[in-house]
mmCIF file of the N, C-alpha and C atoms, coordinates in Angstrom:
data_MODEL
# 
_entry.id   MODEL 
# 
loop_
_atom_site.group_PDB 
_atom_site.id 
_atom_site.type_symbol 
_atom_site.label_atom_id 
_atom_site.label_alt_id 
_atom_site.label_comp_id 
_atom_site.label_asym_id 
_atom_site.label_entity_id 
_atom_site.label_seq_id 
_atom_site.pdbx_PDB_ins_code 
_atom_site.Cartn_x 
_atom_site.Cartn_y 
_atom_site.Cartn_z 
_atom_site.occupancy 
_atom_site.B_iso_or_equiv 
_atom_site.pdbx_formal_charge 
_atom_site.auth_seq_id 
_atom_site.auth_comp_id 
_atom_site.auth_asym_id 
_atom_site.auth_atom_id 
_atom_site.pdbx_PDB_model_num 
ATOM 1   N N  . UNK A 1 1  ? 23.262  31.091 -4.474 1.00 0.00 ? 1  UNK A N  1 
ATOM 2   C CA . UNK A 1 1  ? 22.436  32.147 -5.037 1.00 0.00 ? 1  UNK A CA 1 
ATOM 3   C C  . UNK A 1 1  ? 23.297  33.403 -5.145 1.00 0.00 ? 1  UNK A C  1 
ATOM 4   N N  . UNK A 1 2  ? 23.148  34.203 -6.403 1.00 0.00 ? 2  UNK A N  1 
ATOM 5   C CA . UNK A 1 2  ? 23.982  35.090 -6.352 1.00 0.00 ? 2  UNK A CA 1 
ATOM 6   C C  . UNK A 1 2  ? 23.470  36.248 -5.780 1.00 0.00 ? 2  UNK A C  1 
ATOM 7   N N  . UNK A 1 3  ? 24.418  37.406 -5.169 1.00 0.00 ? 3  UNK A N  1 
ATOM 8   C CA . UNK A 1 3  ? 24.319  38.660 -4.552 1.00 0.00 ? 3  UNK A CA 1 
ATOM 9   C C  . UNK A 1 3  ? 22.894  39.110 -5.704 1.00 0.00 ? 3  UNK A C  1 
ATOM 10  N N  . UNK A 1 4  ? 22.975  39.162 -6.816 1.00 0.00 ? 4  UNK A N  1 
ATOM 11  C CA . UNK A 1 4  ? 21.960  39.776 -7.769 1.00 0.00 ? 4  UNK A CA 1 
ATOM 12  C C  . UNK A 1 4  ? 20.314  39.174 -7.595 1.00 0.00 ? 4  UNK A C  1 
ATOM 13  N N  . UNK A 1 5  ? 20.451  37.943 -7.641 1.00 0.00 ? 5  UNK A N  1 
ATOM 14  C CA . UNK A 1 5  ? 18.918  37.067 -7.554 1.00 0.00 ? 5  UNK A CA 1 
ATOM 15  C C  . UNK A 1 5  ? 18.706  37.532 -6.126 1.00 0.00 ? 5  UNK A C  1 
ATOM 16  N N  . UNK A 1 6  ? 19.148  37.920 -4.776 1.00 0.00 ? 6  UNK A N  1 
ATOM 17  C CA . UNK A 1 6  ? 18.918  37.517 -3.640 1.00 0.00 ? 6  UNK A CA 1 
ATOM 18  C C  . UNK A 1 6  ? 18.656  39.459 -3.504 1.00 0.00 ? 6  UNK A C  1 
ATOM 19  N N  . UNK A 1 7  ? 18.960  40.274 -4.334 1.00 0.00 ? 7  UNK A N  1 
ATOM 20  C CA . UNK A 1 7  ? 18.971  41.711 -3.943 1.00 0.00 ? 7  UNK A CA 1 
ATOM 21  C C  . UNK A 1 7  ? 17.186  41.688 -4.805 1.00 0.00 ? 7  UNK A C  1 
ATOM 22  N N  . UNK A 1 8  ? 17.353  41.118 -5.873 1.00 0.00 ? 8  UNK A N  1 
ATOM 23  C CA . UNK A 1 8  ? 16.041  41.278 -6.716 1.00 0.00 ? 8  UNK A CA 1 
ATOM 24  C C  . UNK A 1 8  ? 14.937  40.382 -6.183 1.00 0.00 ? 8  UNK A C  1 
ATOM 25  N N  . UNK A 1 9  ? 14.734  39.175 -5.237 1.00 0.00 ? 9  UNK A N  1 
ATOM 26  C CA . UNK A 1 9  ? 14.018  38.734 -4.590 1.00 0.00 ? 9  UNK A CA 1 
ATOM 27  C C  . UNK A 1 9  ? 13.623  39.361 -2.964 1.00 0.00 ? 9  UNK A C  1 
ATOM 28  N N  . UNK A 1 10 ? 14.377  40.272 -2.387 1.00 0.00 ? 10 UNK A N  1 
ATOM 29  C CA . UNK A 1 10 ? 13.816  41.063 -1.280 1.00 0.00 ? 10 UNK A CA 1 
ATOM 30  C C  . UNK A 1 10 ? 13.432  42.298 -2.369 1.00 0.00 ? 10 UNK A C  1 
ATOM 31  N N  . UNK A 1 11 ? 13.793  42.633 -3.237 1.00 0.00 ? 11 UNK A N  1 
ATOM 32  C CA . UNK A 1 11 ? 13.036  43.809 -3.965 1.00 0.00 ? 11 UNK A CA 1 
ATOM 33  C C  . UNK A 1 11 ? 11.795  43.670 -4.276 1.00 0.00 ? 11 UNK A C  1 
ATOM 34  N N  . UNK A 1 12 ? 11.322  42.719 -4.580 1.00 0.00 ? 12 UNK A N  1 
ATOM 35  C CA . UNK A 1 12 ? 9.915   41.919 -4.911 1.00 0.00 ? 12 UNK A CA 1 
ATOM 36  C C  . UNK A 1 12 ? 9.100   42.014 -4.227 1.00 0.00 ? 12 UNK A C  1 
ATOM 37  N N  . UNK A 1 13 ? 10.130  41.124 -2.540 1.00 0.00 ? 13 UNK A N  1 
ATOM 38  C CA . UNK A 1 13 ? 9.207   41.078 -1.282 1.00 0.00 ? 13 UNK A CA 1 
ATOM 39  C C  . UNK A 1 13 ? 8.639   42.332 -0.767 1.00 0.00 ? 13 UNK A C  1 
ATOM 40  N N  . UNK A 1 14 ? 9.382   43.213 -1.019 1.00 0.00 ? 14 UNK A N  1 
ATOM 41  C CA . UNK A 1 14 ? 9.432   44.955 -0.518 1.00 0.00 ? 14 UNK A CA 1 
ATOM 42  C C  . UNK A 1 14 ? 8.168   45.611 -1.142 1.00 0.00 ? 14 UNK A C  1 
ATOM 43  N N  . UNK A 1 15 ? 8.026   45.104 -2.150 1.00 0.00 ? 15 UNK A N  1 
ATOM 44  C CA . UNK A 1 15 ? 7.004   45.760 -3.531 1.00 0.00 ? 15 UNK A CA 1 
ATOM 45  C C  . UNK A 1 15 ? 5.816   45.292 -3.150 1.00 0.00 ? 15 UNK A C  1 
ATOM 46  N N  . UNK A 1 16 ? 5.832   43.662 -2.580 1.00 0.00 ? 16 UNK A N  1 
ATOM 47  C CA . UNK A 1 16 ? 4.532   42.668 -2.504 1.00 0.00 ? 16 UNK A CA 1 
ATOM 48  C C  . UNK A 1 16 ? 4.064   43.518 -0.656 1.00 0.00 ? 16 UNK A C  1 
ATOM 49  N N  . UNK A 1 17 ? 5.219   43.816 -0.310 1.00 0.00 ? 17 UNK A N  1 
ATOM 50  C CA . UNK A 1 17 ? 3.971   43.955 1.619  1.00 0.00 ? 17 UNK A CA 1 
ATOM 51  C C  . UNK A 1 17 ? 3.771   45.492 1.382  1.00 0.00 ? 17 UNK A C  1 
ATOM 52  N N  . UNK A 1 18 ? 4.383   45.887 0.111  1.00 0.00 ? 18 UNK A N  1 
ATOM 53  C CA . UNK A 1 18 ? 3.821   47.627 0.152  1.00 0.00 ? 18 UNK A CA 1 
ATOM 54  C C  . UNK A 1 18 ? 2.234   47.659 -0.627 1.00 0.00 ? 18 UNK A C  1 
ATOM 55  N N  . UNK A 1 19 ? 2.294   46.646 -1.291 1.00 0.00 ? 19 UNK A N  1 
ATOM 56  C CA . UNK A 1 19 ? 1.119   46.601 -2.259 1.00 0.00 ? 19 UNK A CA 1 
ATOM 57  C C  . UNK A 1 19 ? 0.065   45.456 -1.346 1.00 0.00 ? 19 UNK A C  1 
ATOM 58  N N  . UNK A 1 20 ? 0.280   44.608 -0.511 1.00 0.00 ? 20 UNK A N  1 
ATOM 59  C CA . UNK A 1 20 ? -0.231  44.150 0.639  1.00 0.00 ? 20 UNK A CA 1 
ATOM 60  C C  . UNK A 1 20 ? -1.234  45.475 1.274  1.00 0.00 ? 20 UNK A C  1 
ATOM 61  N N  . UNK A 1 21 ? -0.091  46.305 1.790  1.00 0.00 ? 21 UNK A N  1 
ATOM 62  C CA . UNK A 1 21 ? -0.609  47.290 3.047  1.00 0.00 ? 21 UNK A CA 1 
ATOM 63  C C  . UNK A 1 21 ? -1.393  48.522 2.671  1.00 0.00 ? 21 UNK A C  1 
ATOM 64  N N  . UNK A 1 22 ? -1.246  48.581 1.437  1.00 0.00 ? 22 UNK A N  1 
ATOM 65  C CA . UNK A 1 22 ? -1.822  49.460 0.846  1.00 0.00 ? 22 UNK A CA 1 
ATOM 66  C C  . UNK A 1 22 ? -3.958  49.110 0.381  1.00 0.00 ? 22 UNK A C  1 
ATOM 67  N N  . UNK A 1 23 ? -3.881  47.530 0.495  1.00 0.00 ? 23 UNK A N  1 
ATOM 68  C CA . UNK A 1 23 ? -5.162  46.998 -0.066 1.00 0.00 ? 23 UNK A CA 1 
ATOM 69  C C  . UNK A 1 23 ? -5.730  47.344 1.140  1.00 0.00 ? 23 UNK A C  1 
ATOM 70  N N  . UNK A 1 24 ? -5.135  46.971 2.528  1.00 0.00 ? 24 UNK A N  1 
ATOM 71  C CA . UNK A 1 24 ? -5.620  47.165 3.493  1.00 0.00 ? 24 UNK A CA 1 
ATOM 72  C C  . UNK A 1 24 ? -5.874  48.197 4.259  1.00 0.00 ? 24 UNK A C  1 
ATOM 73  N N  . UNK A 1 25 ? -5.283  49.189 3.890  1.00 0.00 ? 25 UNK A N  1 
ATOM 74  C CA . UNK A 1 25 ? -5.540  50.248 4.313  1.00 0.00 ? 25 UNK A CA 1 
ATOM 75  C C  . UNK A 1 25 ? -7.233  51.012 2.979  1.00 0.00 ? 25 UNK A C  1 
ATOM 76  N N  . UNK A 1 26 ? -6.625  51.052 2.034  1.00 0.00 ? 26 UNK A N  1 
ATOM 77  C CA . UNK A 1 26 ? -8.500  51.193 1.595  1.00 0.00 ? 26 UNK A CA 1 
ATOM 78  C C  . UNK A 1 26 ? -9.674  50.618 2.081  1.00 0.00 ? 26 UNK A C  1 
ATOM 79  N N  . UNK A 1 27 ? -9.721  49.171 2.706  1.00 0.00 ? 27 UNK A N  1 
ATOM 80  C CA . UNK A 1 27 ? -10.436 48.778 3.194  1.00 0.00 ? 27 UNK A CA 1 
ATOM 81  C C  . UNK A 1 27 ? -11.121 49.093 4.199  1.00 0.00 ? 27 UNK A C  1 
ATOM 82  N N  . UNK A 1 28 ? -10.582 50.271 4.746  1.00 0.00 ? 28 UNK A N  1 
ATOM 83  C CA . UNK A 1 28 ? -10.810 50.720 6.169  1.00 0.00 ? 28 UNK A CA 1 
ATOM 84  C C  . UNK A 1 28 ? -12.096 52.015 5.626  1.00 0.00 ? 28 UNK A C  1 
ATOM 85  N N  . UNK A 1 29 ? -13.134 51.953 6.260  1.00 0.00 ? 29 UNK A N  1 
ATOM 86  C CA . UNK A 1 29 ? -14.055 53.267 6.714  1.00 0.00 ? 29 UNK A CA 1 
ATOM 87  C C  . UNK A 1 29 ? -14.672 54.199 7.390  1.00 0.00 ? 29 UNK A C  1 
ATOM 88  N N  . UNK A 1 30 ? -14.523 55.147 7.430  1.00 0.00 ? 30 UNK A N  1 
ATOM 89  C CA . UNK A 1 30 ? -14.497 55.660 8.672  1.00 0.00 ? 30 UNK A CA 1 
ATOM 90  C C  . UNK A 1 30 ? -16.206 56.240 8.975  1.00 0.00 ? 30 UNK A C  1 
ATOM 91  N N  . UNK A 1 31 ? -16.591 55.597 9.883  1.00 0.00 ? 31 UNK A N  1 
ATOM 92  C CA . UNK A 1 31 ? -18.302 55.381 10.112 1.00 0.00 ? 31 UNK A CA 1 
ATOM 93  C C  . UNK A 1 31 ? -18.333 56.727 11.096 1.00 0.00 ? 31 UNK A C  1 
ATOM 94  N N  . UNK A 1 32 ? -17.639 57.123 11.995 1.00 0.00 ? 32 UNK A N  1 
ATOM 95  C CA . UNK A 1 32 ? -17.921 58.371 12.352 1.00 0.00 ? 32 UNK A CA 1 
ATOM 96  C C  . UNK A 1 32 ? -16.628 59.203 12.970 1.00 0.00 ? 32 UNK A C  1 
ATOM 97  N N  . UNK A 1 33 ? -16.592 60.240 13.287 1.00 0.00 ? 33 UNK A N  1 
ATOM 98  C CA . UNK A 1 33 ? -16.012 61.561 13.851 1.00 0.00 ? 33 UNK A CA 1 
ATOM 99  C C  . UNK A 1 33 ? -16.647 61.819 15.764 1.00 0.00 ? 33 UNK A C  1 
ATOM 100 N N  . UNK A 1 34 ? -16.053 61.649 16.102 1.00 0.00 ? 34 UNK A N  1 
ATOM 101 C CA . UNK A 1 34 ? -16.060 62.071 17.661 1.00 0.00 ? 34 UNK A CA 1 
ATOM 102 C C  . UNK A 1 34 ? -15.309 62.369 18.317 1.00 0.00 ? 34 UNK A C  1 
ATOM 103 N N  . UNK A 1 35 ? -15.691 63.943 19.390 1.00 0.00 ? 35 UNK A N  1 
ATOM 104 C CA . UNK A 1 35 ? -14.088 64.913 20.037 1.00 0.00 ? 35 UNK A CA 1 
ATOM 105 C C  . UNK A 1 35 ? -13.772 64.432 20.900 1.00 0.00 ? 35 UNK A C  1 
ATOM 106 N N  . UNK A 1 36 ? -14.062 62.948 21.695 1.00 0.00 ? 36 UNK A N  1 
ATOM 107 C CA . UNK A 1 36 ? -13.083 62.053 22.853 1.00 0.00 ? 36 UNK A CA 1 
ATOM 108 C C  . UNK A 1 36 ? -13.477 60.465 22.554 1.00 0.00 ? 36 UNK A C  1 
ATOM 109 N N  . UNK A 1 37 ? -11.963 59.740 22.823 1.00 0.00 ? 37 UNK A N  1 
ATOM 110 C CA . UNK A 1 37 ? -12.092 58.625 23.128 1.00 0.00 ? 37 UNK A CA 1 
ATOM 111 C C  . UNK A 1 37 ? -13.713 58.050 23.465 1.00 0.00 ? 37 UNK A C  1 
ATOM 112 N N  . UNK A 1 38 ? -13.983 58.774 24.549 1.00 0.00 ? 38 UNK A N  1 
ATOM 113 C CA . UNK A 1 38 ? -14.993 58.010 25.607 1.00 0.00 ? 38 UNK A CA 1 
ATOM 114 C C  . UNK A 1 38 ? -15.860 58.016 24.764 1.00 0.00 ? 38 UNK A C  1 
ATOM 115 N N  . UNK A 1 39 ? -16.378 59.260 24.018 1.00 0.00 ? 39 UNK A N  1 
ATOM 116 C CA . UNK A 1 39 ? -17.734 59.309 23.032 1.00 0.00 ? 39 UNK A CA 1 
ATOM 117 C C  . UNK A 1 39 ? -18.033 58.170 21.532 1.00 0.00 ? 39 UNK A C  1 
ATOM 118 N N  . UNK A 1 40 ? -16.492 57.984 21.520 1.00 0.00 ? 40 UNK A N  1 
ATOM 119 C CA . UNK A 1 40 ? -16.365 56.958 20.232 1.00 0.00 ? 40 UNK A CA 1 
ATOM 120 C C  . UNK A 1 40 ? -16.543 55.556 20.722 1.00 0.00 ? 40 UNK A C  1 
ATOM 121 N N  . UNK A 1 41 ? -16.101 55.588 21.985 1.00 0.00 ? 41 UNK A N  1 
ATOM 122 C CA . UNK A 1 41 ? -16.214 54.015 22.696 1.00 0.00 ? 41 UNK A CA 1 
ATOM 123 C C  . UNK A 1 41 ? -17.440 54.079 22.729 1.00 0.00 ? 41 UNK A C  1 
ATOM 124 N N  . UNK A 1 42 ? -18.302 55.072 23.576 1.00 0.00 ? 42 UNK A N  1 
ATOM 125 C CA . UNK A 1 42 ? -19.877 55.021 23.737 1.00 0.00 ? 42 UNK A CA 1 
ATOM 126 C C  . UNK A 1 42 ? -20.783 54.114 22.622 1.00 0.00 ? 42 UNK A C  1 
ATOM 127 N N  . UNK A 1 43 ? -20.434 54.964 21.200 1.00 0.00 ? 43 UNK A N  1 
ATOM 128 C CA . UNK A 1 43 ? -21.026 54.915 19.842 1.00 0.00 ? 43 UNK A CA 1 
ATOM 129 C C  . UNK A 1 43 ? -20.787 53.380 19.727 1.00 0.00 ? 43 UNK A C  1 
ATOM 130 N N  . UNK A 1 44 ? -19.326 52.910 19.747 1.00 0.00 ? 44 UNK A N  1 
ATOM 131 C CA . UNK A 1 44 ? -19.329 51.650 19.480 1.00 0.00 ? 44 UNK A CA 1 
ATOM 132 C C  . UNK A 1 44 ? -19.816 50.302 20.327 1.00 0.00 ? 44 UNK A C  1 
ATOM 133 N N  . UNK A 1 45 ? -19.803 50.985 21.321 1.00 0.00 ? 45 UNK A N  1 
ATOM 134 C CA . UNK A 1 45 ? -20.693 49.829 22.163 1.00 0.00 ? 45 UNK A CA 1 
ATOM 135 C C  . UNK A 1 45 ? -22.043 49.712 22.217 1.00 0.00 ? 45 UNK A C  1 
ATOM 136 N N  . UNK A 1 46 ? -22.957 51.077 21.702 1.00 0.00 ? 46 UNK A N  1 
ATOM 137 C CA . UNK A 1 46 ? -24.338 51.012 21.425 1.00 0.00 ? 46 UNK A CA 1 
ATOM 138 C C  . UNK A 1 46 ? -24.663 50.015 20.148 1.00 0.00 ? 46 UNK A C  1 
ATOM 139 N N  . UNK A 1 47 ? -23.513 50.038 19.305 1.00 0.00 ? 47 UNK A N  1 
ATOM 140 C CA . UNK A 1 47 ? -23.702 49.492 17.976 1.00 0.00 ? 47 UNK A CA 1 
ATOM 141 C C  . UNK A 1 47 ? -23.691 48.229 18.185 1.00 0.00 ? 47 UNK A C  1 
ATOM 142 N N  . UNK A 1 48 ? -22.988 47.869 18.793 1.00 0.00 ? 48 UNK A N  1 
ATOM 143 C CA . UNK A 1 48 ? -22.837 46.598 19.467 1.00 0.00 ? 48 UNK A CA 1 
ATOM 144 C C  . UNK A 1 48 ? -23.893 45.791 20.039 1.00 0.00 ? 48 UNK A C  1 
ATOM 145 N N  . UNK A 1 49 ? -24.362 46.896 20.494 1.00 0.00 ? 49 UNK A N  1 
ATOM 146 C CA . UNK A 1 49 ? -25.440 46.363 21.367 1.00 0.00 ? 49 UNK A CA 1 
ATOM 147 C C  . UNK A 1 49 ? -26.510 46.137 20.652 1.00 0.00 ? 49 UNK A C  1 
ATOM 148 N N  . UNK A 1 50 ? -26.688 46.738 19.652 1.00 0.00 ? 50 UNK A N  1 
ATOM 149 C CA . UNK A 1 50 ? -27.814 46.317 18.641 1.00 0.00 ? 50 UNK A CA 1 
ATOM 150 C C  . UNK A 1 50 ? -27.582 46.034 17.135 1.00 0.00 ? 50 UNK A C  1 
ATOM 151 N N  . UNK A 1 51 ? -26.637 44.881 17.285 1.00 0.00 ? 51 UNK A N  1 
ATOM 152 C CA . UNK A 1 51 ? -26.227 43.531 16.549 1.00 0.00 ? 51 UNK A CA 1 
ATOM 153 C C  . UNK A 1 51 ? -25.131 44.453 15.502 1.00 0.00 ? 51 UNK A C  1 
ATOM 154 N N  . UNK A 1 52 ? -24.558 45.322 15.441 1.00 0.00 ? 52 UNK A N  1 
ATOM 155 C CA . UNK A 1 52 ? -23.871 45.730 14.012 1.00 0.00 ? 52 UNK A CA 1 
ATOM 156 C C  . UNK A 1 52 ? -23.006 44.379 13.882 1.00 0.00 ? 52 UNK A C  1 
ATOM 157 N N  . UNK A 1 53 ? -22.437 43.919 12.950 1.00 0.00 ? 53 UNK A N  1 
ATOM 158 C CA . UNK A 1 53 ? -21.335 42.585 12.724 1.00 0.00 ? 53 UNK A CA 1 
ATOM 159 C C  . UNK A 1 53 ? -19.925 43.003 12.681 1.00 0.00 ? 53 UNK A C  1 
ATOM 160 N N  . UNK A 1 54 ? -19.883 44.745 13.166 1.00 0.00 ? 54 UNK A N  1 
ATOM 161 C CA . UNK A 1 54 ? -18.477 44.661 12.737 1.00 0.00 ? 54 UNK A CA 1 
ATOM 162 C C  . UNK A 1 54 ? -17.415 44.240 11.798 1.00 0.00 ? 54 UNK A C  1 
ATOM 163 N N  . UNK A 1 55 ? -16.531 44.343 11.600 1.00 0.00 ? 55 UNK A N  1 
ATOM 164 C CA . UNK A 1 55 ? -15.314 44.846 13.119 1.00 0.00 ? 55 UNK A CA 1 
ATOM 165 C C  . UNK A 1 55 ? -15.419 46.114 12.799 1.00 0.00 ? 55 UNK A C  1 
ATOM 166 N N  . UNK A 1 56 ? -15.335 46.888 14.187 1.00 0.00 ? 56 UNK A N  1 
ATOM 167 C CA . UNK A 1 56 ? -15.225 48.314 14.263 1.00 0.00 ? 56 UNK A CA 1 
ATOM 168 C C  . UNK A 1 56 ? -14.216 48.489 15.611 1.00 0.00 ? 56 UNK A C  1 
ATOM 169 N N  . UNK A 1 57 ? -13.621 49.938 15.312 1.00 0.00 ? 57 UNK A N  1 
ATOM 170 C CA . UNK A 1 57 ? -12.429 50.483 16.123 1.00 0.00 ? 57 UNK A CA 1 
ATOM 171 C C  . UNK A 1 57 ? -12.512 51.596 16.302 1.00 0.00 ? 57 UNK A C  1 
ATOM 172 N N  . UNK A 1 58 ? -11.913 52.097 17.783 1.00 0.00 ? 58 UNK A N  1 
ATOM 173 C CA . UNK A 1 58 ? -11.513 53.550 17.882 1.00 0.00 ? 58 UNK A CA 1 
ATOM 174 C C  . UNK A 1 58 ? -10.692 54.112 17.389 1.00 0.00 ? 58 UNK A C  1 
ATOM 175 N N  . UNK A 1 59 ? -10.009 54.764 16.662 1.00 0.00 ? 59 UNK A N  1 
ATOM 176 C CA . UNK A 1 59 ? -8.869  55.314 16.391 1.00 0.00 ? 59 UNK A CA 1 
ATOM 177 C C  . UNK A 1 59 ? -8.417  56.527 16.886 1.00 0.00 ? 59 UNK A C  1 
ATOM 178 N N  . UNK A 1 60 ? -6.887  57.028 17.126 1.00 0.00 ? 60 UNK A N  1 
ATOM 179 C CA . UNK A 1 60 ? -7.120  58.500 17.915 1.00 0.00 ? 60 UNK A CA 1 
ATOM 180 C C  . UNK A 1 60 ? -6.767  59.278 16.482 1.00 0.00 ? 60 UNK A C  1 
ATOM 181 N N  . UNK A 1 61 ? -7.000  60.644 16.601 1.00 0.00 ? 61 UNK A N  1 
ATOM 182 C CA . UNK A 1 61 ? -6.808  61.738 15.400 1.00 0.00 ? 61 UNK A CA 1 
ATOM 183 C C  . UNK A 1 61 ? -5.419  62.098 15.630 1.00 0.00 ? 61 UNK A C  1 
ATOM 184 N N  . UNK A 1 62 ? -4.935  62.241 16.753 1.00 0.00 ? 62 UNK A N  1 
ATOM 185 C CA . UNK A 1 62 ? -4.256  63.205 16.437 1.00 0.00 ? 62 UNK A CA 1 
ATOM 186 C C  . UNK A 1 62 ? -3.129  62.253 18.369 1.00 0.00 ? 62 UNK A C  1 
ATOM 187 N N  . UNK A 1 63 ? -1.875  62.365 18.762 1.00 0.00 ? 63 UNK A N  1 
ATOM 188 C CA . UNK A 1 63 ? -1.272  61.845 19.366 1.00 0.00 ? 63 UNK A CA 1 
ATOM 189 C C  . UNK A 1 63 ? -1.818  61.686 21.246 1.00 0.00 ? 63 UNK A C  1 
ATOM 190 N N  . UNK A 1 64 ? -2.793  62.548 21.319 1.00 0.00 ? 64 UNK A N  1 
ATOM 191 C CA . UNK A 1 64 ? -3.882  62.524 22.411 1.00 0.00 ? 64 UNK A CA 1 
ATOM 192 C C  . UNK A 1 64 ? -4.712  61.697 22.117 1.00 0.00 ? 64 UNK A C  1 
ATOM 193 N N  . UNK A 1 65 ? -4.555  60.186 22.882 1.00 0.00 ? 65 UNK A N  1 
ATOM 194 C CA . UNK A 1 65 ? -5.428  59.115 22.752 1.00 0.00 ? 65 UNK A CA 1 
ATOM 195 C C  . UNK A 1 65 ? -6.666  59.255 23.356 1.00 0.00 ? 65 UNK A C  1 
ATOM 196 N N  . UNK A 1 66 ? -6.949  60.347 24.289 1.00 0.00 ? 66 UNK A N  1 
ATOM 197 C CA . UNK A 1 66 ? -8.472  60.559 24.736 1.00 0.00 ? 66 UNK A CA 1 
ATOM 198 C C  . UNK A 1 66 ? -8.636  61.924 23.653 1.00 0.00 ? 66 UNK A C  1 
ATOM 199 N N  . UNK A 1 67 ? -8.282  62.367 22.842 1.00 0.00 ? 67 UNK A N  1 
ATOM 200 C CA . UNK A 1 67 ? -8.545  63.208 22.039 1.00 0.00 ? 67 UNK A CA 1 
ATOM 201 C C  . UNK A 1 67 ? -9.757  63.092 20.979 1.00 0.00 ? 67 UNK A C  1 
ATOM 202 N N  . UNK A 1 68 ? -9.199  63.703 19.927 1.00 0.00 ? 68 UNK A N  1 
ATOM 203 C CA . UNK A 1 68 ? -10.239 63.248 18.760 1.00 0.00 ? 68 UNK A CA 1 
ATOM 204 C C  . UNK A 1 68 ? -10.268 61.864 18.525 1.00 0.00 ? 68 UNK A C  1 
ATOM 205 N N  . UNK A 1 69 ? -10.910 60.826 18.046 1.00 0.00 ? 69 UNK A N  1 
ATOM 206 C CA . UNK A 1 69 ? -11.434 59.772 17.384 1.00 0.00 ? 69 UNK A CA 1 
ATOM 207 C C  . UNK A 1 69 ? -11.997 59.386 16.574 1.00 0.00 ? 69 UNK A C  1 
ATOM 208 N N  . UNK A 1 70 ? -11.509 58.397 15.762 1.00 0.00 ? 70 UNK A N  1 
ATOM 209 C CA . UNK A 1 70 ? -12.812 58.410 14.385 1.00 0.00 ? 70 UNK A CA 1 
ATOM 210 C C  . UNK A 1 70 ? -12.860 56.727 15.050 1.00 0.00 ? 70 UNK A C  1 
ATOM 211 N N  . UNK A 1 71 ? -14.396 56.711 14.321 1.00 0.00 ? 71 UNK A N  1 
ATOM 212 C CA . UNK A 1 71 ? -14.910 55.316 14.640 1.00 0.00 ? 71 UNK A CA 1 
ATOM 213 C C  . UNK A 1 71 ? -14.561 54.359 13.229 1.00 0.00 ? 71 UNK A C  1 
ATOM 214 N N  . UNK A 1 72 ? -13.997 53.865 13.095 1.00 0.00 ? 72 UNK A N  1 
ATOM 215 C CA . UNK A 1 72 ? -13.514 53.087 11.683 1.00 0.00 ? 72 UNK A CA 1 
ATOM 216 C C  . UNK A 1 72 ? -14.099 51.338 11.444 1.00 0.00 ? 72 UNK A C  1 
ATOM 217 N N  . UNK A 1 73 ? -14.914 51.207 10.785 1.00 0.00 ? 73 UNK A N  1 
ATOM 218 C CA . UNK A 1 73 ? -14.746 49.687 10.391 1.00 0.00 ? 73 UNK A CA 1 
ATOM 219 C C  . UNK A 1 73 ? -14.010 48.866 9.677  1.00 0.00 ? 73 UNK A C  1 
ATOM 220 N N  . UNK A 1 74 ? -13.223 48.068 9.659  1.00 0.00 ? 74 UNK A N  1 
ATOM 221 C CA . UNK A 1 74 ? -12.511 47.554 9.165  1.00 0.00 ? 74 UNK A CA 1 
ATOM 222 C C  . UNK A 1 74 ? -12.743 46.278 7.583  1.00 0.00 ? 74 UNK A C  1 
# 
């Protein structure tokens, strides 16, 4: 295989997991806003508790993981 086919086939691959990660990231919604960890865990375990189907996640806002949180479904 030449240097050329093998530079233009990881160029492809590069293009395909950017356009991959990108579908997946729209997919994501963000169901609520809450100013700690604990309050977003709260929310999601009530939801839980009365059947939501998920998937849902904590996320942190900002590099303080007990900080802000958004509640995101996936």
């Amino acid at each position: 295989m030449s240097i050329r086919k093998t530079i233009t086939a990881l160029a492809l691959c590069a293009a395909g997991m950017s356009v991959a990660g990108a579908g997946t990231a729209l997919a994501e919604e963000v169901v609520g806003e809450f100013p700690t960890a604990q309050a977003c865990s709260d929310k999601l375990q009530e939801l839980a508790d009365h059947g939501d189907p998920g998937p849902l996640f904590c996320a942190p806002v900002t590099d303080d993981q007990n900080g802000p949180n958004n509640l995101i479904r996936d």
